[in-house]
DSSP file (Angstrom, degrees, kcal/mol; ACC not computed):
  #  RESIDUE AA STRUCTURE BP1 BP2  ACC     N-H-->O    O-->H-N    N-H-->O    O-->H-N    TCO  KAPPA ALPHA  PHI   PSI    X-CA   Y-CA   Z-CA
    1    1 A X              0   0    0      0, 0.0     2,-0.7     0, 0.0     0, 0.0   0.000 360.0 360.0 360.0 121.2   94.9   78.5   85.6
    2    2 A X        -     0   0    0      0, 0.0     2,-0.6     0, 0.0     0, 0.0  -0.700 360.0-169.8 -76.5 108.2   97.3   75.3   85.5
    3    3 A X        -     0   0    0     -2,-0.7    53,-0.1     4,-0.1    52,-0.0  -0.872  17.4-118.4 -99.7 146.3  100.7   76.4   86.0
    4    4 A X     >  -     0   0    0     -2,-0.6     4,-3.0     1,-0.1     5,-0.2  -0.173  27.5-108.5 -49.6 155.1  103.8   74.3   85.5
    5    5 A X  H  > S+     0   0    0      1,-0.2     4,-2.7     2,-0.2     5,-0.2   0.960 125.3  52.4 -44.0 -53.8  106.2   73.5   88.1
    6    6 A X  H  > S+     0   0    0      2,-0.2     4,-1.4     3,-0.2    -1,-0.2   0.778 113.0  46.8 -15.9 -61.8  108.5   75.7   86.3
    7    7 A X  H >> S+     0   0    0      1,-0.2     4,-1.3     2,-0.2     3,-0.7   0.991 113.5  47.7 -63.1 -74.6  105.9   78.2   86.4
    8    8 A X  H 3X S+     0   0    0     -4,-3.0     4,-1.6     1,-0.3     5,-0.3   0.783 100.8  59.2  -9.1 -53.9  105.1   77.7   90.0
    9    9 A X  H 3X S+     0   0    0     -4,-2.7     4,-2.8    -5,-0.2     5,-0.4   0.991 110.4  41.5 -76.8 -30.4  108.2   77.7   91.3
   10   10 A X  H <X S+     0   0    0     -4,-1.4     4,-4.6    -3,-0.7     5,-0.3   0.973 121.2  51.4 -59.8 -46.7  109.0   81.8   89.9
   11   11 A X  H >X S+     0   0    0     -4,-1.3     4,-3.2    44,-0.3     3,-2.0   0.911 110.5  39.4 -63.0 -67.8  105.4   82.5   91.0
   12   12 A X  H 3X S+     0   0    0     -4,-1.6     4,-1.8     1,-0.3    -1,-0.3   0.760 122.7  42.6 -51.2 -59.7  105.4   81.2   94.4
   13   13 A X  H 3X S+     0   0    0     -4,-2.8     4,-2.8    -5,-0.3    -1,-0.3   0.868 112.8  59.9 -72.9 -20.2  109.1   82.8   95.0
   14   14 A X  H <X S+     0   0    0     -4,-4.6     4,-2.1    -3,-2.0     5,-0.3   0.912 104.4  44.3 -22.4 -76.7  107.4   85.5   93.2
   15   15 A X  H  X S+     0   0    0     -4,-3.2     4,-1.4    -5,-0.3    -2,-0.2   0.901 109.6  56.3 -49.8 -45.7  104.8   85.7   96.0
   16   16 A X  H  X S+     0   0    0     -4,-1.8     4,-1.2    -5,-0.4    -2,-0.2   0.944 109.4  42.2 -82.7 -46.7  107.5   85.5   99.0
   17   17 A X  H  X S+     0   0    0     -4,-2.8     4,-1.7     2,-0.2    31,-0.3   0.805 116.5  51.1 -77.9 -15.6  109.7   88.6   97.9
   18   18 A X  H  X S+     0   0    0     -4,-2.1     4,-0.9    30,-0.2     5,-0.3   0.956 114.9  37.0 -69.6 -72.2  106.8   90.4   97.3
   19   19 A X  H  X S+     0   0    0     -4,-1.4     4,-0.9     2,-0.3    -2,-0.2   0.712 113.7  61.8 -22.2 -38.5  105.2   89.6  100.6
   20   20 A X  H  X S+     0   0    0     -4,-1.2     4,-3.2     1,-0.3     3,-0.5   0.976 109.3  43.5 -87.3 -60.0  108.8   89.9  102.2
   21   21 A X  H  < S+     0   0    0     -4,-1.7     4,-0.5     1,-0.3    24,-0.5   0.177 105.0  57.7 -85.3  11.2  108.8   93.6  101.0
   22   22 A X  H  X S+     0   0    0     -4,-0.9     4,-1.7    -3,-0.1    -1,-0.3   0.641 108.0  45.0  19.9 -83.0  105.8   94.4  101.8
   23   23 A X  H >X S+     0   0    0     -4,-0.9     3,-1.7    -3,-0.5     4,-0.5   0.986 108.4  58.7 -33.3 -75.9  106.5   93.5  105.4
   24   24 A X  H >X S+     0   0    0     -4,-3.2     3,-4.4     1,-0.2     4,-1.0   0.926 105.7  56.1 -26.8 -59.8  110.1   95.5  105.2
   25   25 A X  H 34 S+     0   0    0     -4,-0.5    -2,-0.2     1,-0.3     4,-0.2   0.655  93.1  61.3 -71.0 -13.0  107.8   98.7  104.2
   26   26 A X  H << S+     0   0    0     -4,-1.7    -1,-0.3    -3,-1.7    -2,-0.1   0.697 113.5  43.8 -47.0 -28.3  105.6   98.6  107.3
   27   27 A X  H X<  +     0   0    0     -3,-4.4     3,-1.7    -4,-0.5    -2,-0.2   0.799  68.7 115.1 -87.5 -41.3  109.1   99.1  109.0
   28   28 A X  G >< S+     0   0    0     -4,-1.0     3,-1.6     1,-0.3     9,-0.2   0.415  76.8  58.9 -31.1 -62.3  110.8  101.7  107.0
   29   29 A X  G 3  S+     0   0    0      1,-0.3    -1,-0.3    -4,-0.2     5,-0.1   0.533  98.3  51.8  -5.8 -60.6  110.7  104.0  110.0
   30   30 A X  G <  S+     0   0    0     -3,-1.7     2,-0.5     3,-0.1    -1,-0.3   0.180  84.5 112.7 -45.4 -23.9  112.2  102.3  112.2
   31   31 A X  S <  S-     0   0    0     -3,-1.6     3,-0.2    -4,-0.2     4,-0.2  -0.601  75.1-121.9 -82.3 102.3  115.4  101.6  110.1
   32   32 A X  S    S+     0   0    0     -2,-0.5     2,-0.3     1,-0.2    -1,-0.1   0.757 112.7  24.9 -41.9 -21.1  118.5  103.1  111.1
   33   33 A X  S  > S-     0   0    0     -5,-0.1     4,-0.9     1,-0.1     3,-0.2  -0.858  74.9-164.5-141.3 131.8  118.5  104.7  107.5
   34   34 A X  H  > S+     0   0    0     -2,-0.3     4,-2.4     1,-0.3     5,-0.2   0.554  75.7  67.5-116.8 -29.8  115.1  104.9  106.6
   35   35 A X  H  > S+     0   0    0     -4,-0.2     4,-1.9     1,-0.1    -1,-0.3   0.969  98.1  42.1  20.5-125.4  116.2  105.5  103.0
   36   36 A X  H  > S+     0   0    0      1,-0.2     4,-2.1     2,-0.2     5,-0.3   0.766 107.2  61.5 -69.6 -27.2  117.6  102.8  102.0
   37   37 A X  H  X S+     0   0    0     -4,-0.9     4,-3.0     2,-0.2    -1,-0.2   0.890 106.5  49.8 -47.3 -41.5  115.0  100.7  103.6
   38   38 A X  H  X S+     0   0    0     -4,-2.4     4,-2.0     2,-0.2     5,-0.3   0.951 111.0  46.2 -60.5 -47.9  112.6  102.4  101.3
   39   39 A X  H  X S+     0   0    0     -4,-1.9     4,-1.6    -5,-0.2     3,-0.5   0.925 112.5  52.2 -73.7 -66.6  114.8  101.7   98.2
   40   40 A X  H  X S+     0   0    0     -4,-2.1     4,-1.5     1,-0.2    -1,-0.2   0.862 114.1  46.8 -30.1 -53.0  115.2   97.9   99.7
   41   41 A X  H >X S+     0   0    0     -4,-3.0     3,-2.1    -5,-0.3     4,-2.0   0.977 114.9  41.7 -39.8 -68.2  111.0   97.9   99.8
   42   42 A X  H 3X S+     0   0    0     -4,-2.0     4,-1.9    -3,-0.5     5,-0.5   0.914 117.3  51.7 -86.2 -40.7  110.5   99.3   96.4
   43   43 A X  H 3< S+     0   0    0     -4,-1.6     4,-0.4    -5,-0.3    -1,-0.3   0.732 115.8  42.8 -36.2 -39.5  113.5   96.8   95.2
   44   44 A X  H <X S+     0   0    0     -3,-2.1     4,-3.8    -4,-1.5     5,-0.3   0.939 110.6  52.3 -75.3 -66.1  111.7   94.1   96.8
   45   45 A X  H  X S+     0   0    0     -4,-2.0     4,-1.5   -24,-0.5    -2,-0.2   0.816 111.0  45.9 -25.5 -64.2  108.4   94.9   95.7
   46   46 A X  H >X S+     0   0    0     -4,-1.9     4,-2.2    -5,-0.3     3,-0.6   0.988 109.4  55.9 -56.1 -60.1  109.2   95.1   92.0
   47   47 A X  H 3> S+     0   0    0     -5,-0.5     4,-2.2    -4,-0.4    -2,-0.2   0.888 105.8  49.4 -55.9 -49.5  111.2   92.0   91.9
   48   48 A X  H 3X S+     0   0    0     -4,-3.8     4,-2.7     1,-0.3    -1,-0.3   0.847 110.7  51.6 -73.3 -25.5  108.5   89.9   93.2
   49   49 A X  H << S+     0   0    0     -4,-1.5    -2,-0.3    -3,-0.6    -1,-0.3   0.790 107.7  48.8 -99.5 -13.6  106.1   91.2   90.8
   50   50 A X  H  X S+     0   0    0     -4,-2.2     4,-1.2     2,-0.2     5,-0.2   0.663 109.8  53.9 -87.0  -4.9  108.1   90.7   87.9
   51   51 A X  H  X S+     0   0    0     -4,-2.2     4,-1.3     2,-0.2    -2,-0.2   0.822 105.0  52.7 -20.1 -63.1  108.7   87.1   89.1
   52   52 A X  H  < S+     0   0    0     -4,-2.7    -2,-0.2    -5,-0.2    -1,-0.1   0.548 113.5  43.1 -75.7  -1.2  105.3   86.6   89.3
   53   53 A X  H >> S+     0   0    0     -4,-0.3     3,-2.2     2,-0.1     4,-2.1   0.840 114.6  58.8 -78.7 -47.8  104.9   88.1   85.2
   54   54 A X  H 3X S+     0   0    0     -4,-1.2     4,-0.7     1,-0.3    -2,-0.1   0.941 107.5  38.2 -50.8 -57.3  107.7   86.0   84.5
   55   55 A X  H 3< S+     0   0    0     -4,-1.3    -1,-0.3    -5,-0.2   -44,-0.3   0.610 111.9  51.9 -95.6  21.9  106.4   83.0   85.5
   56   56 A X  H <4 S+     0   0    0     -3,-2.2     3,-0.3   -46,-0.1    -2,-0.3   0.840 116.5  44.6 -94.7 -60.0  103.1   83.3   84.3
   57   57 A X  H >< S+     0   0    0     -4,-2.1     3,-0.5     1,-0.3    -2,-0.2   0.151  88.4 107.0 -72.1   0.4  104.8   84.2   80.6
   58   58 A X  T 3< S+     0   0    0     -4,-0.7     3,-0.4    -5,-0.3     4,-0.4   0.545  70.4  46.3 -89.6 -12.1  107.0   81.4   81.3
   59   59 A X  T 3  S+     0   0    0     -3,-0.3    -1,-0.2     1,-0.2    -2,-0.1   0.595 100.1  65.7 -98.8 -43.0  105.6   78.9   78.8
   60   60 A X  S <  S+     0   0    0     -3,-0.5    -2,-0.2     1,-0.2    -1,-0.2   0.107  88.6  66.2 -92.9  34.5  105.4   81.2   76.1
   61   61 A X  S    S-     0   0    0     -3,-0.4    -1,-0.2     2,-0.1    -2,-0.2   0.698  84.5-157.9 -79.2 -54.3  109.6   81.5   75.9
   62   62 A X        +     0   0    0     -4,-0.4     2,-0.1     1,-0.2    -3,-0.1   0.914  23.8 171.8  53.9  55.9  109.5   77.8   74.8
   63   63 A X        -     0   0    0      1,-0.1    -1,-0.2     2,-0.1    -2,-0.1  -0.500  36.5-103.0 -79.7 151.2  113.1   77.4   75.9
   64   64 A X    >>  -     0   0    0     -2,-0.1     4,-2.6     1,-0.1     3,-1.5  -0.161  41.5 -95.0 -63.3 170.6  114.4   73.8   76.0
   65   65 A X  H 3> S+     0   0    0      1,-0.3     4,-2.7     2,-0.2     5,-0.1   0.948 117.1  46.3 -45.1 -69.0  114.7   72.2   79.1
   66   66 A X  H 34 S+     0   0    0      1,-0.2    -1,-0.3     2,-0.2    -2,-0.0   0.195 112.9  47.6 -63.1   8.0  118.4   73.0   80.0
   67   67 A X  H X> S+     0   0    0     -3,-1.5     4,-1.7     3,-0.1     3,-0.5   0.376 114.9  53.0-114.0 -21.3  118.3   76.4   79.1
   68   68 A X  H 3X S+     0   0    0     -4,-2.6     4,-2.3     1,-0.3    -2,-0.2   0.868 107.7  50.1 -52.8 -50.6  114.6   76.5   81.5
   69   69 A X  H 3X S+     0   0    0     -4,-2.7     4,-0.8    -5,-0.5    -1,-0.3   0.712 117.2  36.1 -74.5 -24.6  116.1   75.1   84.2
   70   70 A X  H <> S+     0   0    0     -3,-0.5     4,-3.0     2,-0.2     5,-0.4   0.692 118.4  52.6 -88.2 -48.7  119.3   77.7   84.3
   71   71 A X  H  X S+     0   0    0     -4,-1.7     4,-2.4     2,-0.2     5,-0.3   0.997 111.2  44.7 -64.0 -45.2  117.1   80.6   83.1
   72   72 A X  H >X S+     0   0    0     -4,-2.3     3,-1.1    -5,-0.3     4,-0.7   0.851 117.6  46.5 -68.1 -82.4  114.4   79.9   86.1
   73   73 A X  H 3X S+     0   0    0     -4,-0.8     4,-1.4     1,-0.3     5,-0.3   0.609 119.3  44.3 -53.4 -42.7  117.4   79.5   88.8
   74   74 A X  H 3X S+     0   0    0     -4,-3.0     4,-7.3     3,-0.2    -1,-0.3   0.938 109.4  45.8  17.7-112.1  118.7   82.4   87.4
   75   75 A X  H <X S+     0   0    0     -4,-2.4     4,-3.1    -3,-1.1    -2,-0.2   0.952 123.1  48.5 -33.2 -84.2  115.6   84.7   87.0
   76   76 A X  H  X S+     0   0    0     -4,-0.7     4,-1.1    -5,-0.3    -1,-0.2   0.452 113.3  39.6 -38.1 -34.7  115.1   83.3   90.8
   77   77 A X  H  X S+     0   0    0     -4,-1.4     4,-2.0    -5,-0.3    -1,-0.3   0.829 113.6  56.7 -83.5 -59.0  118.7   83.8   92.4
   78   78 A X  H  X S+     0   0    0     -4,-7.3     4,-1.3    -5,-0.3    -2,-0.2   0.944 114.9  37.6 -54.9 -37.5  119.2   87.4   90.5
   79   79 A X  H  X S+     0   0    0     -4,-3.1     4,-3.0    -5,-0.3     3,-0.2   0.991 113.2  53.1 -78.1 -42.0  115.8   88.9   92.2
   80   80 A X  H  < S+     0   0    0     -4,-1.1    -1,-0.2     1,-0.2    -2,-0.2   0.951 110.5  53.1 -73.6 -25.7  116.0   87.3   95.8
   81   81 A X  H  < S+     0   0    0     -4,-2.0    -1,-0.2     1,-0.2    -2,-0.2   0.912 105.5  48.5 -51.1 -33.9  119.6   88.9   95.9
   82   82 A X  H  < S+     0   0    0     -4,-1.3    -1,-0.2    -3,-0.2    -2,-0.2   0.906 107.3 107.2 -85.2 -34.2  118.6   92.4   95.1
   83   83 A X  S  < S-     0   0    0     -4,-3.0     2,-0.7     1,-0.2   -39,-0.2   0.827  79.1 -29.9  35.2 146.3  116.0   91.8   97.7
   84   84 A X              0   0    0      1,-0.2    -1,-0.2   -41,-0.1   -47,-0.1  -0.294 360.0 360.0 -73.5 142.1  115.3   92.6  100.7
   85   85 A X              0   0    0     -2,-0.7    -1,-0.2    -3,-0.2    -2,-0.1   0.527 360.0 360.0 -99.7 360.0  118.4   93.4  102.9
């Protein structure tokens, strides 16, 4: 599959918060409230996999260029915030 850069970059940050939460949930235990860590995991987890739909689907919005470029920085900025903490 050729993705765009555009595509790329949601998958690939896609990949990292997924991967980052992941990680988090090995820990959850360990976490002075163990909780919220979970809710940060499953928060993480989600986010990164709808990054990575997003930016596979990302072609078929057929947004202009200047709305592409805000809507991926966006997309990209809204998920890694909700994140893991």
């Amino acid at each position: 599959m050729n993705l765009t850069p555009h595509q790329r970059t949601l998958v690939v940050a896609g990949a990292l918060l997924f991967l980052l939460g992941l990680l988090q949930g090995a820990f959850v235990q360990s976490f002075l409230n163990p909780r919220m860590a979970l809710s940060a995991h499953l928060t993480a987890v989600q986010s990164g996999m709808a990054m990575m739909i997003v930016g596979v689907l990302w072609t078929s919005a057929g947004l202009r260029l200047t709305f592409s470029n805000i809507a991926r920085w966006a997309i990209t900025i809204g998920c890694l915030a909700f994140g893991p903490v």
